[in-house]
C-alpha positions as CSV (number, residue, x, y, z in Angstrom):
1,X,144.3,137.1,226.8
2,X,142.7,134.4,224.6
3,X,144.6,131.0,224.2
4,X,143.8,128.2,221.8
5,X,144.8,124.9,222.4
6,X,145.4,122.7,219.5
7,X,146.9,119.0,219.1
8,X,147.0,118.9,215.3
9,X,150.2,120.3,213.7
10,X,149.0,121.4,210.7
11,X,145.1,122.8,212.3
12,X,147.9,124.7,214.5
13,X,149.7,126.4,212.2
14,X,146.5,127.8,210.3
15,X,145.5,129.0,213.8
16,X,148.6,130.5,214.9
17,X,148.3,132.1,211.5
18,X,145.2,133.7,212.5
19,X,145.9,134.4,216.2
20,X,149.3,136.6,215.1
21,X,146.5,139.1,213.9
22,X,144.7,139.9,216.6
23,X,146.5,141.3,219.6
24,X,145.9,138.8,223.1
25,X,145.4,135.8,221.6
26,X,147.7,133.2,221.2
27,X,147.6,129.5,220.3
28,X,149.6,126.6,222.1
29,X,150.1,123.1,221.1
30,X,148.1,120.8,223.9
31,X,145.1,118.5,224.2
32,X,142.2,118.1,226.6
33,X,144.0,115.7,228.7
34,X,147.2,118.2,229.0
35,X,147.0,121.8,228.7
36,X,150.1,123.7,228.3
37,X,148.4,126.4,231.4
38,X,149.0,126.7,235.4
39,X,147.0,126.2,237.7
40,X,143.6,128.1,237.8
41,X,144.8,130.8,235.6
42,X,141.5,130.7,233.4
43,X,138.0,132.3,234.0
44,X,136.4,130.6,231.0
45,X,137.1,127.5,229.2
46,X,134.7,126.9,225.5
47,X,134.9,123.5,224.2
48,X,133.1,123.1,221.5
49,X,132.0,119.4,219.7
50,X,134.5,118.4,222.6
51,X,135.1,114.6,221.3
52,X,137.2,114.4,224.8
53,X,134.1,114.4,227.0
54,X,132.2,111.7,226.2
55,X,131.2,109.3,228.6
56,X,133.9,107.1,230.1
57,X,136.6,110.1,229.6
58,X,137.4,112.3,232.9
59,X,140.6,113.4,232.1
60,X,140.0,116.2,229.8
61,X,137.3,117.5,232.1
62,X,139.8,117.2,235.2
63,X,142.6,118.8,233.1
64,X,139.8,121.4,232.1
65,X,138.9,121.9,236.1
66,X,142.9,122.2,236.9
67,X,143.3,125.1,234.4
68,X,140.4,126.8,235.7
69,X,140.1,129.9,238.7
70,X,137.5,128.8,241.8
71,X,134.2,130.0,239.9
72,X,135.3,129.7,236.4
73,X,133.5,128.0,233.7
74,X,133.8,125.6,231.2
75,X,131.2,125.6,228.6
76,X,131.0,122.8,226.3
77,X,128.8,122.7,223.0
78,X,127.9,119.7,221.4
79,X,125.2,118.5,219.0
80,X,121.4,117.9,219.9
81,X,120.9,114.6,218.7
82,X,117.0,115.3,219.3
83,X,115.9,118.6,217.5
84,X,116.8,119.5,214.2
85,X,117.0,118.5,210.5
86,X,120.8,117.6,211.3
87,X,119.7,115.1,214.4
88,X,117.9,113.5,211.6
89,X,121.1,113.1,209.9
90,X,123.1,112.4,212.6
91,X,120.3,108.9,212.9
92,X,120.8,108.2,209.8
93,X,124.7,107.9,209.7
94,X,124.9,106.6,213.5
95,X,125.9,103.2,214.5
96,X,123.6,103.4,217.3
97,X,120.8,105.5,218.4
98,X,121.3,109.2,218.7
99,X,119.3,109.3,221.4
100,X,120.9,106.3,223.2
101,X,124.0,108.8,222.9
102,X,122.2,111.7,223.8
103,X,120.9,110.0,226.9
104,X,124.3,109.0,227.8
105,X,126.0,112.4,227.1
106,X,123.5,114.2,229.3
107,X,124.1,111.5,232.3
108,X,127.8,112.1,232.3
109,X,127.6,115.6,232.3
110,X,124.7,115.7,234.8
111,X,126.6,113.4,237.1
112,X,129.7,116.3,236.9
113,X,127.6,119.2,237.8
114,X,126.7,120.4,234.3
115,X,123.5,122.7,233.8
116,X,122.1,121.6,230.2
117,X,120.7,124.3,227.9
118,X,119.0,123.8,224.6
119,X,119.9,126.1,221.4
120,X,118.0,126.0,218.1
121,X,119.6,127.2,215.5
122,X,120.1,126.6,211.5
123,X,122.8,126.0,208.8
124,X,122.3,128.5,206.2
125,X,124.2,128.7,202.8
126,X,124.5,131.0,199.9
127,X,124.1,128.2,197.1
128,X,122.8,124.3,197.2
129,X,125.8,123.5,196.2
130,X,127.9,124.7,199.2
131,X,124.9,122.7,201.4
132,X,125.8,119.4,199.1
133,X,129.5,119.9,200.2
134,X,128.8,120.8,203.7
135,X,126.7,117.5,203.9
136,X,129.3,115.4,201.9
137,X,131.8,116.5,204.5
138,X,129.7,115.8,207.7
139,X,127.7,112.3,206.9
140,X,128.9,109.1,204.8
141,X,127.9,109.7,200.8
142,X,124.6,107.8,200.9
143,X,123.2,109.5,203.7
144,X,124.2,112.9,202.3
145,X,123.0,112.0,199.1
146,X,119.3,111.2,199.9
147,X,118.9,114.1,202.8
148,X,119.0,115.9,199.5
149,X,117.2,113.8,197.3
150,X,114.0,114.6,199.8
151,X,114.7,117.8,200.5
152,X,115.5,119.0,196.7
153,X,114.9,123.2,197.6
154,X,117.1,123.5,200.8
155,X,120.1,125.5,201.0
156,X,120.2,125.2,204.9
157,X,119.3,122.9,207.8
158,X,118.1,123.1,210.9
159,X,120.4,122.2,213.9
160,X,120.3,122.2,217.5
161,X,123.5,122.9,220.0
162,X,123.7,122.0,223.8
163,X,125.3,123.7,225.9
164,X,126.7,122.4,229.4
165,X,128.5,124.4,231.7
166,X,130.2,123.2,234.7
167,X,131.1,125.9,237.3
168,X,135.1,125.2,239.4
């Protein structure tokens, strides 16, 4: 069985949408902090861009750690603010350092247990255009705007995932 927790009405619906067609999966509305699950009933927990586990928030990761069976996992993913053409973005639209907050991220998670693993990877997309919107989406206008100024032949960018995985 495969259960999605969502708080968002209407991001639930769409995903209940998709969950009635494929058989075992289900979707519940919840959050980090309470998830609609008993007591270590799960063997795997993915969280991924997790804005609940920042530093300074426990109780999504406790919540995470009730739900889950002795020697579960939880496996969070979250941006590399230190490799990739998208770190470089990700500078560029911050309000502080990325890699104060990358710093920071990895202390918290270090300081819970977490093994840390690097993935590089890249954005591909079938036209400039659908990189332009992807950007326009992700960053404010002006940093979107001259990312593809200076890069005027992309259609992709490269982009780097952590991964952190604390064992129950």
């Amino acid at each position: 069985m495969v259960v999605g927790v969502e708080p968002d009405p209407a991001l639930r619906t769409v995903a209940q949408a998709a969950a009635a067609m494929v058989p075992g999966t289900d979707v519940l509305a919840g959050s980090a902090e309470h998830i609609p699950l008993r007591d270590h009933c799960a063997d795997v927990v993915h969280a991924r861009f997790a804005y609940f586990f920042p530093p300074g928030t426990d109780a999504g990761l406790t919540e995470v750690l009730r739900v889950l069976r002795p020697g579960g996992f939880l496996v969070a993913v979250d941006n590399d603010y230190r490799s990739g053409e998208f770190a470089e973005l990700l500078a560029a639209s911050a309000t502080r350092p990325p890699i104060v907050t990358a710093a920071a991220v990895d202390a918290w998670w270090r300081d819970r247990g977490a093994t840390r693993r690097e993935v590089r990877s890249r954005l591909n997309f079938a036209t400039r255009a659908d990189l332009a919107a992807v950007l326009h989406i992700e960053f404010p206008e002006p940093v979107a705007r001259d990312w593809l100024r200076r890069h005027p032949a992309a259609t992709g960018v490269s982009y780097g995932y952590v991964l952190f995985a604390v064992q129950a």
